[in-house]
C-alpha positions in Angstrom: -13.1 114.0 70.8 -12.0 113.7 67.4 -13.8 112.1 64.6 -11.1 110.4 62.9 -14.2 109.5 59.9 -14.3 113.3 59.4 -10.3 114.1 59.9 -9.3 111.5 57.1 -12.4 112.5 54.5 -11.3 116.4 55.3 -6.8 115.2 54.8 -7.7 113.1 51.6 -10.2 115.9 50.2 -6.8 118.4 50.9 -4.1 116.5 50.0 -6.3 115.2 47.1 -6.9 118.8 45.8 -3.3 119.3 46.1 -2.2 116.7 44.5 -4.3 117.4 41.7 -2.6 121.4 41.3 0.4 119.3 40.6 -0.8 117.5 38.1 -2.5 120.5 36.2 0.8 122.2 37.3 2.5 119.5 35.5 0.4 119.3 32.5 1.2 123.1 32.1 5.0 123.0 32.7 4.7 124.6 35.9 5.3 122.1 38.0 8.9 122.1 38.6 12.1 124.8 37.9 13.7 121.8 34.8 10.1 122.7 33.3 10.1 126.1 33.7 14.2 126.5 32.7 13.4 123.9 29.6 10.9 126.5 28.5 13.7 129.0 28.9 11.5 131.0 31.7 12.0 132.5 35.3 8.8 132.1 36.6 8.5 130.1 39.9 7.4 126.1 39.7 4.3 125.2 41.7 7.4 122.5 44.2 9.5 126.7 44.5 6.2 128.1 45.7 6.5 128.0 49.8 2.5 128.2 49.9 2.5 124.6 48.5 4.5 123.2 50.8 2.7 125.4 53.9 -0.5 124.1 52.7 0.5 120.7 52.7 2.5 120.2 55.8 0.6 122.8 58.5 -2.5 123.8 56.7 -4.4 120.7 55.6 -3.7 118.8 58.9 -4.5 121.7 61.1 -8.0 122.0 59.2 -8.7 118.2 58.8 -8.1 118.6 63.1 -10.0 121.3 63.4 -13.2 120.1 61.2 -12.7 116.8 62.9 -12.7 117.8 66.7 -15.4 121.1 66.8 -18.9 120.3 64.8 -19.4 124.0 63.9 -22.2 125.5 62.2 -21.1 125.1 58.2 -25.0 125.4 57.3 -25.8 128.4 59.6 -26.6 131.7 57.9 -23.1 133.0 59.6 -21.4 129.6 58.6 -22.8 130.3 54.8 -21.7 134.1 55.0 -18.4 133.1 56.1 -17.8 130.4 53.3 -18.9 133.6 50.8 -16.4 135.7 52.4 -13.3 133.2 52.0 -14.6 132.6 48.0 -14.9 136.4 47.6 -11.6 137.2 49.4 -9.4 134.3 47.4 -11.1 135.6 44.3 -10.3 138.9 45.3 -6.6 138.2 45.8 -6.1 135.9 42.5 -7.7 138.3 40.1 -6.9 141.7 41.6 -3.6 141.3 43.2 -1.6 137.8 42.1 -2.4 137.6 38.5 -1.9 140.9 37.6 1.5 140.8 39.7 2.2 137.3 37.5 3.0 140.0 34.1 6.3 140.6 35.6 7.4 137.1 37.1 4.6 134.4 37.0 4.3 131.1 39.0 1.8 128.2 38.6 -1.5 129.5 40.3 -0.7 132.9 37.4 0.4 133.7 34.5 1.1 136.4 32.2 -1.8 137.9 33.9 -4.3 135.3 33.8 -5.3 132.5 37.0 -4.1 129.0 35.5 -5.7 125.9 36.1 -3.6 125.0 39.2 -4.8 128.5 40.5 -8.5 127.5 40.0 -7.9 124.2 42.3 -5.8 126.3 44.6 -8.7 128.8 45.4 -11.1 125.8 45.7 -8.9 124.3 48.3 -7.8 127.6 50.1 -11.4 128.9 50.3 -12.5 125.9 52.2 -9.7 125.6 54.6 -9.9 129.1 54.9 -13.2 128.6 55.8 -12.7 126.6 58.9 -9.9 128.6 60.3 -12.4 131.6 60.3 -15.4 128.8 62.1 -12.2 128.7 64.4 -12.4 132.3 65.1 -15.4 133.5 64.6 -18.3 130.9 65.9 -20.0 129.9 69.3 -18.1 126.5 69.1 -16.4 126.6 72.5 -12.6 125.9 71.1 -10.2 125.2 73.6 -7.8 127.6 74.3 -5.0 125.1 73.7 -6.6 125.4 69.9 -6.5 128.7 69.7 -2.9 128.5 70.4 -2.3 125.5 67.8 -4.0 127.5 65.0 -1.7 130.3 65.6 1.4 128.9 66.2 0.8 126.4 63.3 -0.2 129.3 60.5 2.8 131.6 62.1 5.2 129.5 59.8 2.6 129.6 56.8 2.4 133.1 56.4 5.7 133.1 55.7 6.0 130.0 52.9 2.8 131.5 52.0 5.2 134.6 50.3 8.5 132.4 50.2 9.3 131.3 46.4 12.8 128.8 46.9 14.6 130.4 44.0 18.0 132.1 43.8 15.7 134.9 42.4 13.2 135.4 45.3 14.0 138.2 47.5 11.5 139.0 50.7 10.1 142.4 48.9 8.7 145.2 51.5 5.6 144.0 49.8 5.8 140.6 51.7 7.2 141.7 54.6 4.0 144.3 55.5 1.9 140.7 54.2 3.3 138.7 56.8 3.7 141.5 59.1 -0.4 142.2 59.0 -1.2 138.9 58.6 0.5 137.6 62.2 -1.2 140.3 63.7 -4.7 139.6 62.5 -4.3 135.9 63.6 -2.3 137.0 67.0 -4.8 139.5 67.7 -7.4 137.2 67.4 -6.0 134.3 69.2 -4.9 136.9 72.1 -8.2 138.2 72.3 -9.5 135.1 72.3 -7.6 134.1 75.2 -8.3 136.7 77.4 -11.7 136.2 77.2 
């Protein structure tokens, strides 16, 4: 059953933390392409960034549904080590891979080498929902099989916004393509194996 307390506190804390990378975004003329063209720049606006638009329309509901139907084990020892992991990993990705990628064309979560402020937000909101999608995967909770399914088939489109920059200028690298490519197969894998169990 789902707790609808839970599934609006866990969509209000999302969209909230969202909303709030827009306004940083905003604040540091990031926000949209007029901001970043009036700075006479070619870096990609937080509204270009696909991941933005992933996160709010499959990502936030599908973890406000999934915090709000399974009571998993957030305060465990494994629930603790997997929050750690998600923090670790998104740090991880924003320091080693994204921001030093932002010297040649930045966006709003990097630039010029550095995480911005809408960055900072954006790993405290990913490491979270990231969080619960692994509880998904990885805990006793008995999750339906129909859920399983839902995750998947509702991150299968994210992974691609996650890469996808709607610019003129965005081309889907090799470097994204082996992203996405390894990243459906982590959660297919896991949802098939999941399945056959």
């Amino acid at each position: 059953m789902l707790n609808q307390d839970v599934f609006r506190e866990v969509l209000a804390a999302g969209y909230g933390l969202i909303l709030l990378q827009g306004v940083v975004a905003w604040w540091g003329y990031t926000l949209s392409h007029s901001q970043r063209v009036w700075l006479d720049c070619r870096d990609y606006s937080l509204l270009q960034h696909g991941g933005m638009w992933g996160d709010t329309f499959l990502v936030t509901p599908l973890v406000a549904y999934l915090a709000a139907k399974y009571r998993f084990p957030y305060l465990s020892m494994w629930g603790l080590m997997l929050l750690a992991g998600s923090l670790i990993a998104w740090l991880f990705l924003f320091f080693k891979v994204y921001a030093p990628a932002s010297n040649e064309i930045g966006e709003a979560h990097v630039f010029g080498g550095k995480v911005t402020g809408a960055g900072w937000l954006h790993i405290v909101y990913a490491a979270p929902a990231t969080w619960v999608i692994l509880m998904t995967y990885l805990t006793p909770a008995h999750v339906s099989r129909g859920d399983f399914f839902l995750t998947a088939a509702v991150l299968t489109p994210w992974t691609y916004l996650g890469v996808k920059k709607f610019s003129e200028y965005w081309s889907f690298t090799h470097e994204a393509r082996i992203q996405v490519a390894v990243t459906l197969a982590v959660i297919w894998g896991a949802t098939i194996a999941h399945l056959v169990m």
